[in-house]
N, C-alpha and C positions, 0 to 999 in steps of 0.2 A: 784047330778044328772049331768051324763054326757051326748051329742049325741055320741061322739067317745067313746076310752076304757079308764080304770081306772084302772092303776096299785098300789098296795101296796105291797112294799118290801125292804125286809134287807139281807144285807150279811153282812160278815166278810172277806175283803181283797180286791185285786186289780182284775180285769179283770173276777171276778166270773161273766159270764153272763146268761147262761141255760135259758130251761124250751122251749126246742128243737132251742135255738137259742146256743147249745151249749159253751165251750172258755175252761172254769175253770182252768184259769194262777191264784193261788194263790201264791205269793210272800210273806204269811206271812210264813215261813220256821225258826225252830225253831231247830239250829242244836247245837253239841258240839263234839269236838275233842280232845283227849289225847291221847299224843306217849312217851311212857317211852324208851329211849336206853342208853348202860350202855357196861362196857368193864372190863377187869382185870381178875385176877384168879380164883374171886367167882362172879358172879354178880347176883343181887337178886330186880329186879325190876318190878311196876307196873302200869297197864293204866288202871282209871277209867273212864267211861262219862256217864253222865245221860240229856236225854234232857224231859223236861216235856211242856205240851202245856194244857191249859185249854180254852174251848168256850164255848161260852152261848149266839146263838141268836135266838131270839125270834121278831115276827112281830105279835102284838096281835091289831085286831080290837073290840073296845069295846061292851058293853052291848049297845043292843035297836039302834044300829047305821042301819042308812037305806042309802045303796047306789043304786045308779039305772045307768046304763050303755048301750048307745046308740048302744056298740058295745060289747069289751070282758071285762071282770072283772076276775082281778089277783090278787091275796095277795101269797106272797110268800115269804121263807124263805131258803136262802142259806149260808151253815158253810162247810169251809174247816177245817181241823186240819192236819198241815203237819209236823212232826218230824225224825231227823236224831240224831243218835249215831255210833260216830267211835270210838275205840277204841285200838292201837298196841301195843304191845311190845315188842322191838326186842333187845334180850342180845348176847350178843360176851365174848369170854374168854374163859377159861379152865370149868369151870363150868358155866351154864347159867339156872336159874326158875327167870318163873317171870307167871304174868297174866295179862289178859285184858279182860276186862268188859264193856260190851255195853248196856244201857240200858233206853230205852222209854216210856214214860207214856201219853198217851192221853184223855182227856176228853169231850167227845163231846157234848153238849146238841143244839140241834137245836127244834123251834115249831112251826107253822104259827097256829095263833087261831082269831077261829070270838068267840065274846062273846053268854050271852043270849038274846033270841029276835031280834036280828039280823034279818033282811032283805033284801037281797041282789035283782036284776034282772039284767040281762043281755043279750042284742038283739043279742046275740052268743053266746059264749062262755065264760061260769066259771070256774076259777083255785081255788084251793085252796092245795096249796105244800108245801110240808121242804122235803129239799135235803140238805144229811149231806155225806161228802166223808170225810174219814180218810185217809191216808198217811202217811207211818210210815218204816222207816227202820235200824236196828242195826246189826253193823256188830263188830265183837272183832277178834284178831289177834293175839295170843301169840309162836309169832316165834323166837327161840334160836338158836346163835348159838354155836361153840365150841365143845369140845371134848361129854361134858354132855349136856345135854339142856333138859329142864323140864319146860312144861309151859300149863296151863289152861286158856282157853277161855270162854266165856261164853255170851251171846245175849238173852234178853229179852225184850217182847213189850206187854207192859200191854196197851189193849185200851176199853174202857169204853166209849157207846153212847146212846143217846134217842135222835130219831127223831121222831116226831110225830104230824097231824094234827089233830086239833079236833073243833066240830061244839057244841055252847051251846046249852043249850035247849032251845025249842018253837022257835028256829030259821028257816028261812023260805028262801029259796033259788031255783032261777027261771031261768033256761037259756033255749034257744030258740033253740038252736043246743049241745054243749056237755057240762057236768058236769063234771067236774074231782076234786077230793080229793085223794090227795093221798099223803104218805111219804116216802120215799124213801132212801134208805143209799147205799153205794158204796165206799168199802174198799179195800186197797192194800197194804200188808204188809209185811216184807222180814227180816228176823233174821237170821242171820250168826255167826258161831264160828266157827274157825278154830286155 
């Protein structure tokens, strides 16, 4: 039992603030770079990168928990996932193949959860949120140069997420001015080959 408000919440990273007090400066940035170059009469070279990022948060209030709030009541659950793949290849010579490969994998799992029986009041206003933003970019490059040049590129961004809130049963939830549940994702994603 609070008079004022009662926040409960979790992120993953630096400066994630939200939940209209917007920021989300995530510094966890999960990047990787490979540059193959190469010279002579034949040259046959190549740039792979893979960046992979895995999260998993969860803010879970238990079974049969009663809170009571003077003012607002938040539980909230905030997951960035931010990945980069560069990938060049750049051949000189009389003949020139090569490739470059760029390639991202994201995993996102974000939840805010009240258990069963649960009982919440709030003399305002009720949150109940997971906000999961993805961020992801792969870009590949396979530039020759020389009399011949032969070169394949190639950019791919696998991204995989669950965001989700969820209310147990026989759960009981009271506020005085607004109720909000909700989940919410927000993705931005950029693959390149050239």
């Amino acid at each position: 039992t609070s008079n004022g408000s009662v926040t409960v919440a979790a992120s993953n990273g630096k400066e994630i603030t939200t939940h209209d007090g917007s920021v989300v400066k995530n510094d966890n940035v999960t990047s990787t770079y490979a540059k193959s170059a190469g010279g002579g009469l034949v040259d046959v070279k190549g740039a792979d990168t893979r960046s992979t990022v895995e999260v998993d948060v969860r803010v879970v209030v238990g079974d049969n928990v009663t809170i009571k709030a003077g003012k607002n009541l938040s539980i909230t659950s905030l997951s960035a996932g931010n990945a980069t793949a560069e990938s060049a290849q750049a051949g000189g010579g009389a003949v020139a193949v090569g490739a470059g490969e760029a390639d991202v994998d994201i995993s996102n799992t974000n939840k805010a959860s009240v258990g069963i029986s649960a009982d919440f009041t709030a003399g305002e206003n009720f949150t109940l949120l997971a906000t999961t933003f993805n961020f992801s970019r792969a870009e590949a490059d396979s530039a020759g140069g020389g009399a011949v040049a032969d070169g394949d590129a190639d950019a791919h961004i696998k991204l995989a997420y669950d965001t989700r809130t969820i209310v147990g049963v026989n759960s009981k939830i009271n506020a005085a001015n607004k109720l909000t549940l909700q989940a919410q994702t927000k993705t931005d994603t950029d693959a390149d080959a050239e």
